[in-house]
N, C-alpha and C positions, 0 to 999 in steps of 0.2 A: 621490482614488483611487476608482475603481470598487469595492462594496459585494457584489459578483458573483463567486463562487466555480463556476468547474467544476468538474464530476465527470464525469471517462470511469471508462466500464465496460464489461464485457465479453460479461454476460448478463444475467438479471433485479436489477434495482435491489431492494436493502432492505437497504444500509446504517442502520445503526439509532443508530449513536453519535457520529459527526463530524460527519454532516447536521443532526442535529437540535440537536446544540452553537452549528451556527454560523450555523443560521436563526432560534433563541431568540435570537441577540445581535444580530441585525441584517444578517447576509448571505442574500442573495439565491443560492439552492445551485441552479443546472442542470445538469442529467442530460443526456451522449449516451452511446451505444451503437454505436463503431465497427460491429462483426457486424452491427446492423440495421441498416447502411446510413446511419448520421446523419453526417453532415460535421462535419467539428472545423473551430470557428470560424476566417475570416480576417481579422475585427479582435479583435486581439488587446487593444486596450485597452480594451473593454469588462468584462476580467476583472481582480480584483488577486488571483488564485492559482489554480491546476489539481491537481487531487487524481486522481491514477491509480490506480485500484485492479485487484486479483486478476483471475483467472480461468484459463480451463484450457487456452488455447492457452501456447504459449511463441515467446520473444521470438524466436527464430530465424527462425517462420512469416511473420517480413517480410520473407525473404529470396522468399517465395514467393504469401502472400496477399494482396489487393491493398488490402484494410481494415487491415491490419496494416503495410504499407509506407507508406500514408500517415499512420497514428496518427506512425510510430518518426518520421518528418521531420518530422512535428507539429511532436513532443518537439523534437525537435534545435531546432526554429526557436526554439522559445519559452523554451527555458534557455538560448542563444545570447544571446537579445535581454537574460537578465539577469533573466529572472522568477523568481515564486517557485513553487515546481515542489513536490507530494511525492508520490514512487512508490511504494507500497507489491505488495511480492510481484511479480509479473507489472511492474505498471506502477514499481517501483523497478529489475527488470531491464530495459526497454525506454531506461530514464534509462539504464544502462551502454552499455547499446548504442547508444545515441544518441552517446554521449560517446566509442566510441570502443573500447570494453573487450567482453571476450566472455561470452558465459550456456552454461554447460553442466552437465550430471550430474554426479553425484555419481563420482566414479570408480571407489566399488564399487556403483552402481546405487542406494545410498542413498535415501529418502524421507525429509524432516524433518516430521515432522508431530506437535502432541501442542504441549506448553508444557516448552520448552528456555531454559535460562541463559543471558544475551547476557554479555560481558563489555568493559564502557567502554575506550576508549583515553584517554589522557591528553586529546587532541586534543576532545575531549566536553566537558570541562569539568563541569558539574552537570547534562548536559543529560539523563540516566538516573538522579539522582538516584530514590531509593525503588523503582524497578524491579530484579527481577531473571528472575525468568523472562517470558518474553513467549509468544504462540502461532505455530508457523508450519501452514503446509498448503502442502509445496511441493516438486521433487524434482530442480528447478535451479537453479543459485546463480550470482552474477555477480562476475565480476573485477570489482577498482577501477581505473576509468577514470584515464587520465592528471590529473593534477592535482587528484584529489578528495581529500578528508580521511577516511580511514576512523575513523568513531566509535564501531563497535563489532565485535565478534571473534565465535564461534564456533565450538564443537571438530567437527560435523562439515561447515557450510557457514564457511568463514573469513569470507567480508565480510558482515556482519549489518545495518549500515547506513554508510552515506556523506555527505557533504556537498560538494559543486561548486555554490559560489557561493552562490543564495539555493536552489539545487534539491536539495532530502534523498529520497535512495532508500532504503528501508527491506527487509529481507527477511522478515521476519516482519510479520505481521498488528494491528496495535494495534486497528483498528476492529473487530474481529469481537468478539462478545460473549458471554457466557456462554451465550446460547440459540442464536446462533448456533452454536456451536462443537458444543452436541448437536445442531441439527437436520444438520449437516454429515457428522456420522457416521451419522444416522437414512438422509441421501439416500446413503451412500456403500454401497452393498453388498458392494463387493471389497475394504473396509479393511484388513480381515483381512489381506489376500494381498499388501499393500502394505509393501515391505522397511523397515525402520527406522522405523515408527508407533509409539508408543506403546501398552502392552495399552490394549483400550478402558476398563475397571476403573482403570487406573491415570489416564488421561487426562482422563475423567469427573469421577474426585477430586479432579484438579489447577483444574479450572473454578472448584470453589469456593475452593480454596487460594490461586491466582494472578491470576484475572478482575479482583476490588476493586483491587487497587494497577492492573494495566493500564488497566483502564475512569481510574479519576483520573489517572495519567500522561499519559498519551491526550490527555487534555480540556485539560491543561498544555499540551503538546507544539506542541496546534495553536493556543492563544494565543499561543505563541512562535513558531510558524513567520508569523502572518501579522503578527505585530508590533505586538501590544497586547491589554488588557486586554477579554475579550468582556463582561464582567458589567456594565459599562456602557454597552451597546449596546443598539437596542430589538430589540424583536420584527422578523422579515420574514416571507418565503416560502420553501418548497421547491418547486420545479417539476422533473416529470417527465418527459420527453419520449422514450424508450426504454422497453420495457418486453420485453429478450428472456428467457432462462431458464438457470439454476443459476451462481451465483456464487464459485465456489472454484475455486483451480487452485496 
């Protein structure tokens, strides 16, 4: 199996916590950027996993953008084919959508944002052990697709993450990190004005309270999505090849 982990993204690349987990063990992490024009690969067997992350369009804009209709048929092609898929925020709703299920607001116009409590389904198994609050940045949320497993709940978005097949959509954020999560409010000017955020005081305090167990779960998480132990794996590379601007959505 290919050693070769994608990553789409949506604007400037600086993931800082999955990339560098899985190029320290041995995979090969490339970077495209649907918005700048990068093509999502057509041999697909060159990868053994795709990582979709955040950003600030929403998943409906493929009904309309033409970077965004070929990402969502990407998706479909390649959790079709039986890969191992994981969408986080944005790219775990474009997994809904691909699959079939809808992405919409909050129905009282809701924002989830700040470090909110998931709660397991049985159907999870140990797989949120040690977690319990996670972060989200987000103010859509997605139905469960026909035939996926919902593995975790939510009081104001219900489906918090899913599983179809080897492809897990996630609604909340694992990868984003403690400095992330402040410099995110630092670029946000209208937080304030953003319905259902957390006070920024309270939010702030939740980084150090929640961050530790997320960042470890996290690291867990993605040994077990790609099916083995990383810490005996060698060193590789991360490659770049996008470099558009602001990463949160």
């Amino acid at each position: 199996m290919s050693k070769r982990i994608l990553m789409v993204v949506h604007s400037e690349w600086r993931e800082k916590r999955i990339a560098p987990h899985l190029a320290a063990h041995g995979y090969e992490v490339e970077c495209r950027c649907p918005a700048q024009g990068d093509r999502l690969p057509e041999i697909l067997d060159d990868y053994s996993g795709v990582i979709v992350l955040g950003g600030v369009q929403s998943a409906n804009d493929a009904d309309s953008v033409d970077y965004m209709r070929h990402e969502l048929d990407w998706i479909r092609r390649w959790v079709e084919e039986g890969r191992r898929y994981l969408g986080i925020c944005l790219g775990g709703q474009l997994l809904a959508r691909a699959l079939g299920a809808t992405v919409k607001t909050h129905p009282q116009g809701l924002h989830e944002i700040g470090y909110w409590p998931i709660e397991p389904t049985k159907e999870s198994g140990d797989l949120f052990a040690g977690l319990g609050h996670v972060y989200h940045w987000h103010k859509e949320g997605f139905e469960l697709p026909p035939g996926a497993e919902l593995l975790a709940r939510g009081a104001r978005f219900p489906h918090q993450a899913f599983r179809w097949g080897q492809a897990y959509g996630l609604q909340f954020h694992p990868e984003v990190t403690g400095e992330d999560a402040r410099g995110w409010l630092e670029e946000t000017a209208d937080y304030e004005t953003r319905p259902g955020g957390q006070p920024r005081d309270l939010l702030l305090a939740s980084i150090e309270k929640y961050d530790p167990a997320l960042g470890r779960w996290t690291l867990r998480f993605i040994d077990r999505w790609i099916g083995e132990t990383l810490a005996d794996s060698e060193p590789a590379s991360v490659s770049n090849v996008a470099a558009p601007r602001v990463a949160h959505g």
